[in-house]
LOKE-588419 format. One record per residue (C-alpha): residue in three letters; chain; y negated, z, x negated. Coordinates in pm, 1 decimal, padded with zeros to 6 digits, always signed. Each point is the difference from the previous one (the first is absolute). Example, Ala and Ser with C-alpha at 12.3 -4.5 7.8 and 13.67 -1.06 7.14 Angstrom:
REM LOKE-588419
(site 'ALA' 'A' (+00450.0 +00780.0 -01230.0))
(site 'SER' 'A' (-00344.0 -00066.0 -00137.0))
***
This chain:
REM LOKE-588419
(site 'UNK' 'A' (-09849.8 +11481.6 -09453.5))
(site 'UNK' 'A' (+00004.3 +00370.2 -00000.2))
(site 'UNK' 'A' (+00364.1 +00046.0 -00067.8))
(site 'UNK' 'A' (-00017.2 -00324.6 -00279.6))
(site 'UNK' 'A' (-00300.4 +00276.4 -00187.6))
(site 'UNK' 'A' (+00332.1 +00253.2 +00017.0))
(site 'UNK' 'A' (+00238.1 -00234.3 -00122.0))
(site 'UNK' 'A' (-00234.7 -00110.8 -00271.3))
(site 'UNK' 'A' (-00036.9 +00401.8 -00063.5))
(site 'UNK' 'A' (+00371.8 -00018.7 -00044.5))
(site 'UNK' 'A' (+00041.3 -00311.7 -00245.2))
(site 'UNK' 'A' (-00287.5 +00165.5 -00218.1))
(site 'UNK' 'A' (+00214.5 +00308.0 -00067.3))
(site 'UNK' 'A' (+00305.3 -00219.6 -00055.7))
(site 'UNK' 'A' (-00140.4 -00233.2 -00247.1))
(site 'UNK' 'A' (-00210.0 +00336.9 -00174.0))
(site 'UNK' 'A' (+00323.1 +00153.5 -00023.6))
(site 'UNK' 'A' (+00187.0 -00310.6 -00174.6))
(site 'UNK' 'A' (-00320.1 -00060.4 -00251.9))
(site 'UNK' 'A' (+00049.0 +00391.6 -00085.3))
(site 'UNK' 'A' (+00374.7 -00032.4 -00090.7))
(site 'UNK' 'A' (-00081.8 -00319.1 -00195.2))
(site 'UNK' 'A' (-00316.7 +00194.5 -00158.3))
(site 'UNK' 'A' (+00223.6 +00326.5 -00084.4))
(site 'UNK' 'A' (+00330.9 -00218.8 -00138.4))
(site 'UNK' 'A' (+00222.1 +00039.9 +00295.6))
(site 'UNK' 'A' (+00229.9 -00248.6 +00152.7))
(site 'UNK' 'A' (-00204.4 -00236.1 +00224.9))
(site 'UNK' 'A' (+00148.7 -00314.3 +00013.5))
(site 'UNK' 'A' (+00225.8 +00058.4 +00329.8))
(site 'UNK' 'A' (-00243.2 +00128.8 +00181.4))
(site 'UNK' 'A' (-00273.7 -00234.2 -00065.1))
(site 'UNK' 'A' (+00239.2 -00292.0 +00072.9))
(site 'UNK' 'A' (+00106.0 +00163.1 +00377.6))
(site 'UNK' 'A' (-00375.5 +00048.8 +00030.1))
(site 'UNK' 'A' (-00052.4 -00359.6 -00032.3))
(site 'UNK' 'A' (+00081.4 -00157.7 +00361.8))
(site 'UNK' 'A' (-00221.6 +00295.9 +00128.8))
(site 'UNK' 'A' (-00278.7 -00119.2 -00218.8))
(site 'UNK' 'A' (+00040.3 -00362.6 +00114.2))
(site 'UNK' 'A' (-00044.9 +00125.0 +00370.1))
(site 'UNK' 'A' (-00289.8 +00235.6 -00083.4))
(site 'UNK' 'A' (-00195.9 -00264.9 -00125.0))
(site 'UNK' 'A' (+00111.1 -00253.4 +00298.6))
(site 'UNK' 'A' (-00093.6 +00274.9 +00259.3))
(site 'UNK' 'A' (-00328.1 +00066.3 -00218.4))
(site 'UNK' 'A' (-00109.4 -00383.6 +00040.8))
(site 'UNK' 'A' (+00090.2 +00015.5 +00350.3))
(site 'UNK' 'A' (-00149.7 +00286.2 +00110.7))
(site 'UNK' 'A' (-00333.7 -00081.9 -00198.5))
(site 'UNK' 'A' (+00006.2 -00345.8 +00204.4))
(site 'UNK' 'A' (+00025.2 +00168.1 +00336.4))
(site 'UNK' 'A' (-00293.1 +00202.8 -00099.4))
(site 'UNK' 'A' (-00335.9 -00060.6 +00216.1))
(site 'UNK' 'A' (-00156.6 -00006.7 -00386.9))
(site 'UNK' 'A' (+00233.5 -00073.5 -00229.6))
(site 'UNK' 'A' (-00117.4 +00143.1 -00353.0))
(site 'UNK' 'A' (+00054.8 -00215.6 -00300.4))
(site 'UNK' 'A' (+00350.0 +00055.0 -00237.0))
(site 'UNK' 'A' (+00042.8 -00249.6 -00263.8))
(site 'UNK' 'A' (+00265.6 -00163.5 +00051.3))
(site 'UNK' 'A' (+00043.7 -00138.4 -00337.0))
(site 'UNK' 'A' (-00035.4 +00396.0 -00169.8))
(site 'UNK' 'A' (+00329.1 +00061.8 +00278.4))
(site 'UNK' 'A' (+00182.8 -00277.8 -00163.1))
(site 'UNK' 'A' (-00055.9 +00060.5 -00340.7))
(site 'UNK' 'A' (+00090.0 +00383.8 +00066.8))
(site 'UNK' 'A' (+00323.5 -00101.0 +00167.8))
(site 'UNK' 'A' (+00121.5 -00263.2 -00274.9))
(site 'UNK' 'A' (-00141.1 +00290.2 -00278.5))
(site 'UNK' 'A' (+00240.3 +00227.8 +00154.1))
(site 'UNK' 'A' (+00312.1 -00271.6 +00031.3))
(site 'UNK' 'A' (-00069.7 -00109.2 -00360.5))
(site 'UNK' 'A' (+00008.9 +00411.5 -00107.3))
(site 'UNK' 'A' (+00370.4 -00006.1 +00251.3))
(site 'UNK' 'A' (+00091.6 -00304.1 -00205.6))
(site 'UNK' 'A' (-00082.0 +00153.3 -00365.0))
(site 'UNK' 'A' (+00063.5 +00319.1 +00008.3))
(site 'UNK' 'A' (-00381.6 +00053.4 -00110.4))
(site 'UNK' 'A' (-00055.4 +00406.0 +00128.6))
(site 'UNK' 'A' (-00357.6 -00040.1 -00138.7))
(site 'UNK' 'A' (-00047.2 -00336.0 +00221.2))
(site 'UNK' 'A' (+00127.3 +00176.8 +00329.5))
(site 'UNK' 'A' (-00192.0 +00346.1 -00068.6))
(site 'UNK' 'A' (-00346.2 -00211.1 -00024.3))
(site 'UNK' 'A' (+00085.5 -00192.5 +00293.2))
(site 'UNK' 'A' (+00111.6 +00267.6 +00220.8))
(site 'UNK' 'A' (-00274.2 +00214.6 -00098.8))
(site 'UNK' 'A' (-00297.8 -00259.8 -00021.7))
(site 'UNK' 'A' (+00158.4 -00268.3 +00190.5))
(site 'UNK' 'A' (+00169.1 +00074.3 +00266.3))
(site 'UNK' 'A' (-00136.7 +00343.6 +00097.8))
(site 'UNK' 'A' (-00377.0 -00125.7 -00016.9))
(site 'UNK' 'A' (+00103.6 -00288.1 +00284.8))
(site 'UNK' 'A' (+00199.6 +00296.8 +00206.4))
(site 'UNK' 'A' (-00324.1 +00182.1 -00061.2))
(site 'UNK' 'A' (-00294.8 -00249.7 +00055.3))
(site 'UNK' 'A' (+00214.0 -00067.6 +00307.5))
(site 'UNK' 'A' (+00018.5 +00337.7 +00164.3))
(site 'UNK' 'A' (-00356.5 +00056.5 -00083.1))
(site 'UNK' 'A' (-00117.4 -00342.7 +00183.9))
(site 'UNK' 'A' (+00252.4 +00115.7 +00290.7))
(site 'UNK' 'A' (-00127.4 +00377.6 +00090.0))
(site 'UNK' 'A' (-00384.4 -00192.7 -00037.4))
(site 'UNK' 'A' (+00096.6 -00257.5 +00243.6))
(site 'UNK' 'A' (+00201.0 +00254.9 +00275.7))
(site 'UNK' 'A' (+00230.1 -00079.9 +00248.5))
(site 'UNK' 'A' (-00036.3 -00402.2 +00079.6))
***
């Protein structure tokens, strides 16, 4: 668990750095798109690791979805201000709520 908190660390950066760039007018689009299979495992690894928790905290599961199809329908349009809100109050709030439930819980 401790070394999913660091790679969580590591995907917040990424994803604050792309919602920056998209925020400030600079090209995005490539780098969002190679972010995207990392993003898929992320959230697999964050499901499985909250599972094989002794006391699994809650995540909405539904919120996830509709973050993830937010963020393919932004891909899909083009829509910069779509993909900033996600990223920012999507996306980063699950990577966030997670690592905060994770460093409560400690090591499993």
């Amino acid at each position: 668990m401790d070394h999913f908190s660091v790679e969580l660390q590591h995907q917040k950066e990424r994803v604050e750095t792309i919602a920056a760039k998209i925020e400030q007018g600079q090209p995005y689009m490539d780098e969002l798109k190679s972010y995207l299979p990392t993003l898929n495992q992320t959230i697999l690894t964050l499901f499985e690791v909250n599972q094989n928790t002794a006391n699994p905290f809650e995540i909405d599961q539904n919120f996830v979805l509709q973050v993830l199809n937010d963020i393919i329908y932004g891909i899909e349009k083009e829509d910069s201000v779509c993909l900033a809100d996600v990223l920012r109050y999507g996306l980063l709030e699950i990577y966030d709520y997670a690592e905060t439930e994770l460093q409560q819980r400690g090591p499993s």
